[in-house]
C-alpha positions in Angstrom: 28.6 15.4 -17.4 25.4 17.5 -17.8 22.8 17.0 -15.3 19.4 16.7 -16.9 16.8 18.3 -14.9 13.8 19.2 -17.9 10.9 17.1 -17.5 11.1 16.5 -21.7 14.5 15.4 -21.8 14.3 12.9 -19.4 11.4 11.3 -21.0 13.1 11.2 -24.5 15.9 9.5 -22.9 13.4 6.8 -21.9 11.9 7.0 -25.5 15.5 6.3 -26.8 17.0 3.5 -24.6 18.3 0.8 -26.2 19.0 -1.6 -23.3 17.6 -2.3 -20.1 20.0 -0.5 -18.6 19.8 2.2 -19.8 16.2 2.0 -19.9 16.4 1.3 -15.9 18.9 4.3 -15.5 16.6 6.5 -17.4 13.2 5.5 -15.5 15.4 6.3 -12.3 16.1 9.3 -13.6 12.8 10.7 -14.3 11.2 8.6 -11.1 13.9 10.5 -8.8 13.4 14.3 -10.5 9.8 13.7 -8.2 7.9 16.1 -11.1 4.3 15.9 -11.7 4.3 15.9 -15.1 6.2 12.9 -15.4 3.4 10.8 -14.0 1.3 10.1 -17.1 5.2 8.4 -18.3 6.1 6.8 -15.1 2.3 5.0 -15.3 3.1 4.1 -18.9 6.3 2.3 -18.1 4.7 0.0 -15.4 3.3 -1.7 -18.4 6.6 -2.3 -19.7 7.6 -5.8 -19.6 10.6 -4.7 -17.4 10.1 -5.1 -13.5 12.9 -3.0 -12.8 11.8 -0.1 -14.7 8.4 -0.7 -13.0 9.9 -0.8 -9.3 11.3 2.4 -10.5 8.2 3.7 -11.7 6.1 3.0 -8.6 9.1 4.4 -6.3 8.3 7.5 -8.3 4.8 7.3 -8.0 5.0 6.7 -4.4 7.1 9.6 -4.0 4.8 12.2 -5.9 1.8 10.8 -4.0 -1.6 12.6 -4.0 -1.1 13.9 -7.6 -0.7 10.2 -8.6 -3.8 8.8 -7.1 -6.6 9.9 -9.8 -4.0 9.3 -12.9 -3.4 5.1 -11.5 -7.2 5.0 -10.6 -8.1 6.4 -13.7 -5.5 4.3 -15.9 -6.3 1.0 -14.1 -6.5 -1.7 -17.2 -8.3 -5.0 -16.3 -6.8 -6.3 -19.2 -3.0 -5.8 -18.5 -2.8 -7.6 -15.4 0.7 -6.9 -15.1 0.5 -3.1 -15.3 -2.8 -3.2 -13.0 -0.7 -5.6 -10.3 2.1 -2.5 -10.3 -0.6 0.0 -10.6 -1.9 -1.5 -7.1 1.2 -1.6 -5.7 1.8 2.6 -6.4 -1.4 3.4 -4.8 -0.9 1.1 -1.7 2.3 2.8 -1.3 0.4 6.2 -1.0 -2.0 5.4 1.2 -4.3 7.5 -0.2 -8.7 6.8 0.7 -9.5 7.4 -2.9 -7.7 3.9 -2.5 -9.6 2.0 -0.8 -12.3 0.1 -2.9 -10.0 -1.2 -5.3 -7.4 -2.3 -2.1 -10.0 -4.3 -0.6 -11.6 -5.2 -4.2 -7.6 -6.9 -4.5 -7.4 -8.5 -1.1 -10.6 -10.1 -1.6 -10.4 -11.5 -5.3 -6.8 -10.9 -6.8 -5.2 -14.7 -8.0 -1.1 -13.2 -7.5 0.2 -13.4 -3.9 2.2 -10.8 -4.1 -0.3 -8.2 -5.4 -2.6 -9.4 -2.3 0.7 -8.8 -0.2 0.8 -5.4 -1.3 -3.1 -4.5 -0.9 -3.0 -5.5 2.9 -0.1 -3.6 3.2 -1.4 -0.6 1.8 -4.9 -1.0 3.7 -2.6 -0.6 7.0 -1.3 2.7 5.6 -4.8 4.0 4.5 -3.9 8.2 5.7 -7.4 8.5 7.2 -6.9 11.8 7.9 -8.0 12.2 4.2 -11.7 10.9 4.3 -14.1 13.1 5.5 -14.4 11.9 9.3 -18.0 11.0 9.4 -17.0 8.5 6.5 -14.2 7.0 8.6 -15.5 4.5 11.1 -17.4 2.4 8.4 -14.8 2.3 6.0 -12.2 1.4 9.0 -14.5 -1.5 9.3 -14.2 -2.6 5.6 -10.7 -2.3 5.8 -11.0 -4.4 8.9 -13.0 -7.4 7.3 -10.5 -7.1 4.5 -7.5 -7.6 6.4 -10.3 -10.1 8.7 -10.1 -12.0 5.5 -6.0 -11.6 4.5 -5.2 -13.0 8.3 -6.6 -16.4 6.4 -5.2 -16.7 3.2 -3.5 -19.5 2.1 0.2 -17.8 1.7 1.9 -16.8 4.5 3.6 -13.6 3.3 -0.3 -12.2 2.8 -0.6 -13.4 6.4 2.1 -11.6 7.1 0.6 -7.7 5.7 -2.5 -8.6 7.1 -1.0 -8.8 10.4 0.7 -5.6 10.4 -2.3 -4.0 8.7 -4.4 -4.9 11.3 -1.5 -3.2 13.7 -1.8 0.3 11.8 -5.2 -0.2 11.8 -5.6 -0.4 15.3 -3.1 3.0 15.8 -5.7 4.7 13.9 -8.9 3.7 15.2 -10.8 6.2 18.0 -12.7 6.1 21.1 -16.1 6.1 18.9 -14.4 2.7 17.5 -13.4 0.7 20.6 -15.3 -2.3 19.7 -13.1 -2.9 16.5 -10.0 -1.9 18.4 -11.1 -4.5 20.5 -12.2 -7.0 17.7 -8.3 -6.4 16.2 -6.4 -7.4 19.6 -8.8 -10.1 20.4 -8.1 -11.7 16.0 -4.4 -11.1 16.8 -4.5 -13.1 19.8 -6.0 -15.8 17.9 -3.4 -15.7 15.2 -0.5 -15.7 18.2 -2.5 -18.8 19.6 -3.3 -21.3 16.1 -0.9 -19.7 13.4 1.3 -22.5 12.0 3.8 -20.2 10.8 6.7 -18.9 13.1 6.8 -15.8 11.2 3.0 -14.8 11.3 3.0 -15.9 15.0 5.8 -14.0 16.1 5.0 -10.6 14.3 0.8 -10.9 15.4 2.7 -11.5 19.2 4.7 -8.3 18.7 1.4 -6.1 17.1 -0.3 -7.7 20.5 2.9 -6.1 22.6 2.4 -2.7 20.9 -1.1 -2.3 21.3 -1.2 -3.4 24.6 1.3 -1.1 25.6 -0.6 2.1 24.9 1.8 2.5 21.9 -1.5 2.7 20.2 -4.3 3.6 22.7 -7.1 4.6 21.4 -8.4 8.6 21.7 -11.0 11.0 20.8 -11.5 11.8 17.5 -9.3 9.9 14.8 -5.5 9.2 15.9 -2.7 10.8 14.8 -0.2 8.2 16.3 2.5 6.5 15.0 2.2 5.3 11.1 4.2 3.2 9.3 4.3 1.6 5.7 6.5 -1.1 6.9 6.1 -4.5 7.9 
């Protein structure tokens, strides 16, 4: 069987699916060949009423990263919740700062659980590195309050990303930023002590283990420690 590797051809055999399948196989297709002019497409799927052709999509999007960022901010639609909600979920997968208003925009106000879920997430993964280090230490502090706020929604599973956002955030904070790194341990000692669920306890008592442990000690200038998108 020919392996299709042009950027065109893969697209047309999105254009021409007629079945989910095939429509799923062909979004994996295109998502997996990681090319940059496929990104204007793989956005235009995640409106699709097909959530397996959009966890496709967004796999894609997350792998391209950077180039992504402007294109999703740029195509965000107010009016198709459920290609905004997917759109959200891409860029919290990149991590990219560009990111950040509309993360903590989604956190604060957005009605789906899972598209708060994914916000926190993606606020724990912000790649600071990216923002121009004098902005850094107030936006770290917006991200903080964000998450402040996620630690205290009513669905646990939001809970849950807030904790481990708060745990990337603390990896990432600096010596210029103590008192926050301080503020974070001290929140996720209160979650350990009057969370009600086993779940948020338990991973806020293992963020408190890491962090106390130097895992995540803070230094000069902004960290480069460990990072990770997961929860």
């Amino acid at each position: 069987m020919r392996i299709v590797t042009d950027t065109k051809e893969l697209i047309q055999a999105i254009e021409i699916a007629d079945s989910s399948d095939r429509l799923l196989d062909a979004v994996r297709a295109l998502a997996a060949a990681c090319r940059e002019d496929a990104i204007a497409t793989l956005i235009e799927i995640l409106g699709y009423n097909n959530p397996g052709a959009a966890v496709a999509a967004v796999d894609g999007l997350i792998a391209l990263g950077e180039p992504a960022v402007r294109p999703l901010l740029d195509e965000l639609d107010g009016y198709n919740y459920g290609a905004r909600a997917w759109a959200i979920r891409a860029l919290a997968g990149i991590g990219d700062p560009r990111a950040l208003e509309i993360l903590i925009e989604t956190v604060e106000t957005d009605f789906a659980l899972s598209v708060r879920r994914a916000a926190a997430k993606g606020l724990g993964s912000i790649r600071w590195e990216k923002m121009n280090s004098s902005e850094v230490p107030e936006n770290q502090i917006r991200a903080f309050n964000a998450l402040l706020l996620a630690t205290q929604d009513p669905e646990w599973v939001v809970r849950y990303a807030a904790v481990s956002g708060l745990e990337s955030l603390a990896s990432e904070t600096s010596s210029r930023q103590s008192d926050l790194y301080e503020q974070i341990l001290n929140r996720l000692d209160e979650i350990d002590r009057t969370e009600t669920e086993l779940a948020v306890q338990t991973r806020a008592r293992l963020a408190q283990g890491r962090i106390r442990n130097s895992e995540y000690a803070p230094s000069a200038g902004c960290a480069n420690g460990v990072r990770s998108f997961q929860l």
